[in-house]
ROGU-397481 format. One record per residue: x, y, z of N, C-alpha, C in turn; residue in one letter. Coordinates in steps of 0.05 Angstrom, whole numbers, always signed. Example, Ala and Ser with C-alpha at 12.3 -4.5 7.8 and 13.67 -1.06 7.14 Angstrom:
# ROGU-397481
(dose (+264 -114 +156) (+246 -90 +156) (+264 -66 +156) "A")
(dose (+257 -45 +142) (+273 -21 +143) (+258 +1 +157) "S")
END
This chain:
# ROGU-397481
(dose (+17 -24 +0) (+0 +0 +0) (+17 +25 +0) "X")
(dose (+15 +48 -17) (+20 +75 -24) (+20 +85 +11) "X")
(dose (+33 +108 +5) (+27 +125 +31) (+3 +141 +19) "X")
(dose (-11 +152 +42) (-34 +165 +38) (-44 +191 +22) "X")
(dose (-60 +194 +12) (-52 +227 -4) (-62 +244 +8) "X")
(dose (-49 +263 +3) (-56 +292 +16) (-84 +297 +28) "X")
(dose (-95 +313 +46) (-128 +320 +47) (-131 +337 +29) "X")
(dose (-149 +345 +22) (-160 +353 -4) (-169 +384 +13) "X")
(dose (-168 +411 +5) (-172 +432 +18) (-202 +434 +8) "X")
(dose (-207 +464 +16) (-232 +466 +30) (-250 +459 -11) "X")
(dose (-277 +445 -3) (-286 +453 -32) (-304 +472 -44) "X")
(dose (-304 +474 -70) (-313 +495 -79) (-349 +508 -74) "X")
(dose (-356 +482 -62) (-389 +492 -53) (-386 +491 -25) "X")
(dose (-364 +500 -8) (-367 +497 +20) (-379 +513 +32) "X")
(dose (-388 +531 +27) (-408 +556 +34) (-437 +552 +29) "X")
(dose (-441 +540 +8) (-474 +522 +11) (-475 +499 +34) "X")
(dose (-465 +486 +43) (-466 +458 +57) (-465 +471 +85) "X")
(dose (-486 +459 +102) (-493 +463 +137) (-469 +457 +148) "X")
(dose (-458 +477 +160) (-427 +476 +180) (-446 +469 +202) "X")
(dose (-421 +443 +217) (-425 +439 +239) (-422 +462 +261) "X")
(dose (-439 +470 +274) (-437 +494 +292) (-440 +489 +332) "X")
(dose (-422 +496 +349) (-431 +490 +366) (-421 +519 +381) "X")
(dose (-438 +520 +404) (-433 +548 +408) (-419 +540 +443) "X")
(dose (-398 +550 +448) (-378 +543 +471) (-382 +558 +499) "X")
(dose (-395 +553 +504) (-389 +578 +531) (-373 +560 +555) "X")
(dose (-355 +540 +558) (-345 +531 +573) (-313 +547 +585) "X")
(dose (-293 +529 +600) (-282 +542 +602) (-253 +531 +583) "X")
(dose (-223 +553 +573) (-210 +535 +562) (-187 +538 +579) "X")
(dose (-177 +517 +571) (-139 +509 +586) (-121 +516 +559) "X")
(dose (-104 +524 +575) (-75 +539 +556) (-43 +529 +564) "X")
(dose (-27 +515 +556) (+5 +507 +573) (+11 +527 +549) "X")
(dose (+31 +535 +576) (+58 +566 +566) (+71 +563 +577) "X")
(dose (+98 +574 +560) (+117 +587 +579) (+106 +610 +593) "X")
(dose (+125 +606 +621) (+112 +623 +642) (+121 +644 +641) "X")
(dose (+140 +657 +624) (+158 +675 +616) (+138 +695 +598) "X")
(dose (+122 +678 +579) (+94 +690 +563) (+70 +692 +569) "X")
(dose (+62 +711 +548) (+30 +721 +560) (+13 +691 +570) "X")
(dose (-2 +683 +574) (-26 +665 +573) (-33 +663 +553) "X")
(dose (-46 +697 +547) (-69 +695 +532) (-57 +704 +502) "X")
(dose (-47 +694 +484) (-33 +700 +461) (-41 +678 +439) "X")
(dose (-49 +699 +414) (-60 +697 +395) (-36 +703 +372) "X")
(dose (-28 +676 +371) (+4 +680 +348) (-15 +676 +317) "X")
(dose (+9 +695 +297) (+2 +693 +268) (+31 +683 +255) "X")
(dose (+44 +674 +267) (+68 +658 +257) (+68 +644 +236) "X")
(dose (+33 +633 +231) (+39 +601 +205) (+57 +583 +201) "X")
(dose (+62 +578 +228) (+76 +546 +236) (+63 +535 +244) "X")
(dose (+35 +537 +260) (+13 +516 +276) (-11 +508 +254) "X")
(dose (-19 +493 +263) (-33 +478 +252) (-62 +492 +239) "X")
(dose (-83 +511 +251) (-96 +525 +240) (-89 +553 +248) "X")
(dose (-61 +564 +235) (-57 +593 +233) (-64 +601 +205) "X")
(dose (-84 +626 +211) (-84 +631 +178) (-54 +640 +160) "X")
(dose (-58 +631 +136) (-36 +621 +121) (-26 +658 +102) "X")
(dose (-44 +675 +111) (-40 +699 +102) (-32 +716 +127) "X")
(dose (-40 +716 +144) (-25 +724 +168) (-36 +747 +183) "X")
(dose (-66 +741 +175) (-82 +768 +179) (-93 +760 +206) "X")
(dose (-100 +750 +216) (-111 +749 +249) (-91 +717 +259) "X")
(dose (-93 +730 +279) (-85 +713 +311) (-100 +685 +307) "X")
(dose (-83 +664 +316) (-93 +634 +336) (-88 +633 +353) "X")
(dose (-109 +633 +373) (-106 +614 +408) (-107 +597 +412) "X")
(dose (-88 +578 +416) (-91 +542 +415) (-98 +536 +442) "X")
(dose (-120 +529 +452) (-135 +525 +476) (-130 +490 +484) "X")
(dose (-152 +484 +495) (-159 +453 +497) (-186 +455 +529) "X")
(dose (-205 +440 +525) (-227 +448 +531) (-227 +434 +568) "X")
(dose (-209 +422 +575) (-190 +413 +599) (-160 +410 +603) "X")
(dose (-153 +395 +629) (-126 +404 +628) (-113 +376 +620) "X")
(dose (-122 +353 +614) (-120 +335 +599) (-112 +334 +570) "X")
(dose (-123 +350 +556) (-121 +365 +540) (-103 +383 +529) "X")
(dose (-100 +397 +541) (-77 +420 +542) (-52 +408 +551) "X")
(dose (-58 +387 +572) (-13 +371 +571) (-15 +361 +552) "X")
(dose (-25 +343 +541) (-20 +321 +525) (-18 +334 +496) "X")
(dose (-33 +361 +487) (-25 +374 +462) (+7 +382 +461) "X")
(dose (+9 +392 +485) (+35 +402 +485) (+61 +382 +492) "X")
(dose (+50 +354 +508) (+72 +345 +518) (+65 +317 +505) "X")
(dose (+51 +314 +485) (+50 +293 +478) (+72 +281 +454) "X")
(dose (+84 +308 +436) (+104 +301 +422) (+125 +289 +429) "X")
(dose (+124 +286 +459) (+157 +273 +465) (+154 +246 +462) "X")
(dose (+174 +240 +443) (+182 +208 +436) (+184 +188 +459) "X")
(dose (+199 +206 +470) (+192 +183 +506) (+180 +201 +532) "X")
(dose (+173 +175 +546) (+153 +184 +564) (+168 +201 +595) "X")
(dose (+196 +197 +593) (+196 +205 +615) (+194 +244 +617) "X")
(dose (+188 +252 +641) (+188 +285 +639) (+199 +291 +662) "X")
(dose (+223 +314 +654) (+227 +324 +684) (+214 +347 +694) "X")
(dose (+214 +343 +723) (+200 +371 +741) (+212 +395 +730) "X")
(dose (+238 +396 +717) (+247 +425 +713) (+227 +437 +684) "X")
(dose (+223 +420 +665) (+212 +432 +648) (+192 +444 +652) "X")
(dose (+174 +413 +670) (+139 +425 +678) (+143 +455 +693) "X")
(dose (+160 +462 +706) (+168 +490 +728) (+163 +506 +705) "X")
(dose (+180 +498 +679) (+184 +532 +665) (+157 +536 +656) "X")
(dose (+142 +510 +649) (+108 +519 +640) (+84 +525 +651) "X")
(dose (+65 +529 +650) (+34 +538 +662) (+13 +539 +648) "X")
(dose (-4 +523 +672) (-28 +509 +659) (-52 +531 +674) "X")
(dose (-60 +555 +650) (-72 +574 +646) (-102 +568 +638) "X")
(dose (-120 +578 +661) (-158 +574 +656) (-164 +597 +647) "X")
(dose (-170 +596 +622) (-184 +623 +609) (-215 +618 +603) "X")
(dose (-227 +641 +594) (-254 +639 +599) (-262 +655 +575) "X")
(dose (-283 +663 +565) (-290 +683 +543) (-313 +698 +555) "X")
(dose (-319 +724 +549) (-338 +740 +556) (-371 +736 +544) "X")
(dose (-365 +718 +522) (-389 +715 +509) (-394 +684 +501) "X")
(dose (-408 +673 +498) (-401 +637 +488) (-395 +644 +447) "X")
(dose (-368 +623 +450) (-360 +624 +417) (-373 +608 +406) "X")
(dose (-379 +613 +387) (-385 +613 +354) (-360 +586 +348) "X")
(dose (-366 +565 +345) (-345 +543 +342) (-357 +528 +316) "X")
(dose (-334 +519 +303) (-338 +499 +282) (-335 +470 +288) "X")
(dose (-343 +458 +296) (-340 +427 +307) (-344 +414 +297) "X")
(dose (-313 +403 +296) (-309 +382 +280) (-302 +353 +294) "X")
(dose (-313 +351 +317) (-314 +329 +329) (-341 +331 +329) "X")
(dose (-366 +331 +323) (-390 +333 +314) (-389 +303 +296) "X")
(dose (-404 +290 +304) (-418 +265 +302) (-425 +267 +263) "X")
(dose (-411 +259 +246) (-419 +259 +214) (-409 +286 +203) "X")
(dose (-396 +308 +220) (-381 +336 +212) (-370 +325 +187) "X")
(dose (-351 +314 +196) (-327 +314 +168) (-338 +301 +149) "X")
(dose (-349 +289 +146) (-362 +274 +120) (-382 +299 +110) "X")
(dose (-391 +316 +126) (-413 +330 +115) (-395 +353 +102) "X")
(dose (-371 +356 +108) (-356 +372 +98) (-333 +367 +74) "X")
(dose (-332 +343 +68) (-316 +334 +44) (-294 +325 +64) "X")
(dose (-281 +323 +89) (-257 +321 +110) (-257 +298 +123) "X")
(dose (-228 +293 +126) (-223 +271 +149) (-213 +275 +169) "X")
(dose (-209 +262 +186) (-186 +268 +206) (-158 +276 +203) "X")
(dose (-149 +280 +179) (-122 +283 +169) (-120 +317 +173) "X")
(dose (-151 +325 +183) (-143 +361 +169) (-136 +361 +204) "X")
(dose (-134 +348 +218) (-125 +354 +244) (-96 +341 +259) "X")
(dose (-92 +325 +241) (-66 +305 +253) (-45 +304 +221) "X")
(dose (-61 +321 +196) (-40 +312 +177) (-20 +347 +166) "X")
(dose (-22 +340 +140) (+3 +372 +140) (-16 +392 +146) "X")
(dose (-3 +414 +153) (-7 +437 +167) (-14 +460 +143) "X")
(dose (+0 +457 +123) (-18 +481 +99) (-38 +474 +92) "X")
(dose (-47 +450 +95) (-75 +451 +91) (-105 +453 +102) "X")
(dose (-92 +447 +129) (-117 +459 +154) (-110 +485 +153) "X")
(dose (-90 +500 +152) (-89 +529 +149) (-113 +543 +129) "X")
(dose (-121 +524 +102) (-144 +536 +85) (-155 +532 +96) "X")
(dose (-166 +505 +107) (-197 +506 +122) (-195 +529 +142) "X")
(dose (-182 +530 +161) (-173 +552 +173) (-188 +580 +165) "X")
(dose (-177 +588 +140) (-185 +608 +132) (-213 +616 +112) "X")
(dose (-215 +588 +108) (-248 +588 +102) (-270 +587 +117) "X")
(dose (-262 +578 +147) (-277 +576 +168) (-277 +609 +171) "X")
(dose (-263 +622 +174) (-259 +642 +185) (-282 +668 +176) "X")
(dose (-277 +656 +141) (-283 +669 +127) (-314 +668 +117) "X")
(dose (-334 +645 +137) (-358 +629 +132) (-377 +661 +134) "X")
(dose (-391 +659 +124) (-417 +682 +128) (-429 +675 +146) "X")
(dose (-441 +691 +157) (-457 +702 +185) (-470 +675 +193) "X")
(dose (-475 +656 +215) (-447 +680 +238) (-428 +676 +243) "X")
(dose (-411 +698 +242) (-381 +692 +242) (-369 +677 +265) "X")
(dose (-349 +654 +247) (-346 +633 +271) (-316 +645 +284) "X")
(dose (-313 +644 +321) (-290 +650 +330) (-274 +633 +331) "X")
(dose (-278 +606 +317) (-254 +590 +324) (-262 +561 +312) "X")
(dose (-246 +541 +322) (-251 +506 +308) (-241 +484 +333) "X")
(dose (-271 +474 +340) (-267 +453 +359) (-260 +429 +348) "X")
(dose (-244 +413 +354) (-227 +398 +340) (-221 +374 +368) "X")
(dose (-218 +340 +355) (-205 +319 +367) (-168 +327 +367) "X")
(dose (-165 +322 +399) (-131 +330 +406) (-122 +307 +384) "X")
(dose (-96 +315 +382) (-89 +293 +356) (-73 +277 +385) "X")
(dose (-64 +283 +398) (-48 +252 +416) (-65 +238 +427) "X")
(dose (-92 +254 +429) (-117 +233 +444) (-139 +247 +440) "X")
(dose (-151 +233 +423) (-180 +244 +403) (-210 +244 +428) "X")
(dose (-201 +229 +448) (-220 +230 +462) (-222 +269 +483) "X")
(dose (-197 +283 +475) (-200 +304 +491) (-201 +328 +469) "X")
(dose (-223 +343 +475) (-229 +370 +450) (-211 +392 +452) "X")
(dose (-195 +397 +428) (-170 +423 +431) (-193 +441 +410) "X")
(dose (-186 +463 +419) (-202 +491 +408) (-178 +512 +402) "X")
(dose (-187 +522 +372) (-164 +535 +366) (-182 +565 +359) "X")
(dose (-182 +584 +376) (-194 +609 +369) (-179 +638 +356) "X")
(dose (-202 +643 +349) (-192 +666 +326) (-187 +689 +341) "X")
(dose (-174 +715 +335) (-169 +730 +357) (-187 +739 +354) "X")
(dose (-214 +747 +338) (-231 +775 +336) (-252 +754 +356) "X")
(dose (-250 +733 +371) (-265 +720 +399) (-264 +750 +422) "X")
(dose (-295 +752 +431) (-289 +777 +446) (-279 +763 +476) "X")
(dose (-273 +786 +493) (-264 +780 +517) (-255 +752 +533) "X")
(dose (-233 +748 +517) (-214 +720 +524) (-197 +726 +553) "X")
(dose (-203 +723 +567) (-185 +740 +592) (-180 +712 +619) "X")
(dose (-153 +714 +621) (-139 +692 +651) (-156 +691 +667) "X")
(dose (-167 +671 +682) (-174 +664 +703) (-159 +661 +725) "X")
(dose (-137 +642 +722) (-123 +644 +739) (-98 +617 +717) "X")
(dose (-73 +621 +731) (-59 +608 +728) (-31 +598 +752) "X")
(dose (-18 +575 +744) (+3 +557 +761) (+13 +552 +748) "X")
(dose (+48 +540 +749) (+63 +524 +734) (+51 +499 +738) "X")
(dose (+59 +480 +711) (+53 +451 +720) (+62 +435 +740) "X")
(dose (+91 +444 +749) (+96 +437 +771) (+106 +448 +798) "X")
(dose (+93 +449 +822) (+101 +463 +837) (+115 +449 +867) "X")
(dose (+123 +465 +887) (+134 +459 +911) (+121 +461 +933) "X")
(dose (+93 +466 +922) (+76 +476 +946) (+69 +444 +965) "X")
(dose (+53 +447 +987) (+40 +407 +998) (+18 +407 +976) "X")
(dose (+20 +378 +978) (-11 +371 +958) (-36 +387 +971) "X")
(dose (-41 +390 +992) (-67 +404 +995) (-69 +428 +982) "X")
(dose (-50 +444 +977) (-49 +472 +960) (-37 +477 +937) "X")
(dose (-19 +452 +928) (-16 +450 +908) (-28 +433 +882) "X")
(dose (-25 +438 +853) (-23 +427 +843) (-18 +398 +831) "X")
(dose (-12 +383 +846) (+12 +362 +839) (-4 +336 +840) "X")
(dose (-18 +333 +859) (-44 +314 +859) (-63 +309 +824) "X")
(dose (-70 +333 +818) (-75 +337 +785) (-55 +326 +768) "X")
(dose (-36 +332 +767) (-5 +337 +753) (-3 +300 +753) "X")
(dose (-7 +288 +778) (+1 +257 +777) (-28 +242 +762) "X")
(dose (-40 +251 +773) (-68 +228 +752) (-62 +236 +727) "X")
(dose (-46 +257 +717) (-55 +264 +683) (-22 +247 +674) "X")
(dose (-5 +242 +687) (+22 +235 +687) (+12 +199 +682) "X")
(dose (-5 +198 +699) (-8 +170 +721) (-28 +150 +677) "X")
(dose (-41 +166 +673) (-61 +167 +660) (-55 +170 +624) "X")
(dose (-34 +180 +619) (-15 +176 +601) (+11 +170 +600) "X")
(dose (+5 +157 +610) (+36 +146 +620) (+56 +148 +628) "X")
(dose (+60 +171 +640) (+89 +190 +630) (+100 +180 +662) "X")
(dose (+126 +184 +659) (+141 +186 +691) (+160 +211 +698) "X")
(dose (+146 +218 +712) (+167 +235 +725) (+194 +238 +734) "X")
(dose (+212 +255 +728) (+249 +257 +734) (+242 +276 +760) "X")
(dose (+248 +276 +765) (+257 +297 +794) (+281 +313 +785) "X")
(dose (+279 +345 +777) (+307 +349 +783) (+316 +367 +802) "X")
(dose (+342 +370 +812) (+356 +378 +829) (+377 +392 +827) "X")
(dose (+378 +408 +833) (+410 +418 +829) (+421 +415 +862) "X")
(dose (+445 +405 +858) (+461 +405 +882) (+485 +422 +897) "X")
(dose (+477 +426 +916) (+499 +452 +922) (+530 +444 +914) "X")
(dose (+535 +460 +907) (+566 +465 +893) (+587 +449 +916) "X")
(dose (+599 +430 +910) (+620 +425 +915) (+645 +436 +927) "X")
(dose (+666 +431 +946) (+691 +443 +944) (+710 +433 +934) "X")
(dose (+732 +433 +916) (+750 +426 +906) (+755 +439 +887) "X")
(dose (+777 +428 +870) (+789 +435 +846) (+766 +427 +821) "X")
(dose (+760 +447 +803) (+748 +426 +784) (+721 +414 +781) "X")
(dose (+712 +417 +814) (+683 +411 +811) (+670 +429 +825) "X")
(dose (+639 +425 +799) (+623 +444 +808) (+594 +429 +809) "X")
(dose (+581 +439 +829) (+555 +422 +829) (+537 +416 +798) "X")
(dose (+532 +400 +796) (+515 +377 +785) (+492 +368 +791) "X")
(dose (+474 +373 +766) (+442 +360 +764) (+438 +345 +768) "X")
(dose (+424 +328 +787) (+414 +307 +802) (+389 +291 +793) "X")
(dose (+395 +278 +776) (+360 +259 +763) (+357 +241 +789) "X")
(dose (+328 +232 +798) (+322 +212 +803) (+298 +210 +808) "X")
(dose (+282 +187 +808) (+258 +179 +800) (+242 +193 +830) "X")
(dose (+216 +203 +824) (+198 +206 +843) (+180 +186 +858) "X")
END
């Protein structure tokens, strides 16, 4: 068997045919660097539905926090993760001022009703960029965004919103991993979503500096 062919971009009667529509008022999850905004709407056209002209913003959401590790931390080829990385990131609850206008494509018969497969979510990236921009570009009413199956686990909904979504604003945010006790921390969450895709945790450490010639303290792996 051939490898597969391309998805086929948006078609030429896609503006006659019933878009799957669902309207969102829930809440969404965001992983960042903690260094960056939360709430940022990149036009880069390196992600997966950024418009491919570069005229409005994507917010790559995920509709839990299930969701939101596993988009982000699911590319790693192996499972183990250390505490230092989860530190530099944060798992950000945003909310919208109005419920969005969503194209859902995890909608039960969506993609067939739309000429699409699953490929416009897990396959090359210039080409969900057109749907992208045909979604965008759907007549009234204007949709803020595309609910979508996570590609590392289709059972959790990633939402990718448009910036002209009104009032997208932090709820609150934490790094993924913190030092706080489990009663006030995080980390209780952090292990069932670890525990639940498999992943294992590194512990890291830095160790106080040494005296001698030559040595200087050294990062400390070991298992949690």
């Amino acid at each position: 068997m051939g490898l597969p062919a391309p998805h086929p971009g948006p078609p030429s009667d896609l503006y006659s045919r019933k878009l799957p529509i669902r309207q969102f008022a829930g809440e969404l999850y965001r992983t960042y660097e903690l260094s960056n905004n939360p709430v940022y709407s990149g036009r880069s056209g390196i992600k997966r539905f950024d418009d491919p002209r570069g005229q409005y913003g994507v917010l790559y959401t995920a509709a839990d926090p299930y969701g939101s590790f596993i988009e982000t931390f699911g590319q790693l080829r192996a499972h183990p993760i250390s505490s230092s990385e989860l530190k530099r990131k944060g798992l950000a609850r945003l909310a919208a001022r109005l419920p969005l206008n969503l194209v859902d494509l995890a909608q039960p018969g969506a993609l067939a009703r739309l000429s699409a497969d699953a490929r416009l979510f897990a396959g090359d990236y210039g080409t969900a960029q057109l749907w992208s921009r045909a979604f965008y570009e759907w007549p009234l009413p204007n949709m803020d965004g595309i609910l979508y199956p996570a590609r590392h686990d289709h059972t959790r909904l990633a939402i990718a919103v448009f910036d002209r979504a009104e009032g997208i604003h932090l709820v609150e945010s934490h790094p993924w991993y913190d030092d706080g006790d489990e009663a006030s921390s995080s980390r209780p969450m952090l292990g069932a979503i670890l525990d639940h895709y498999g992943f294992r945790l590194i512990e890291t450490i830095t160790r106080p500096q040494r005296k001698g010639p030559g040595r200087a303290g050294q990062p400390g792996l070991f298992d949690d």
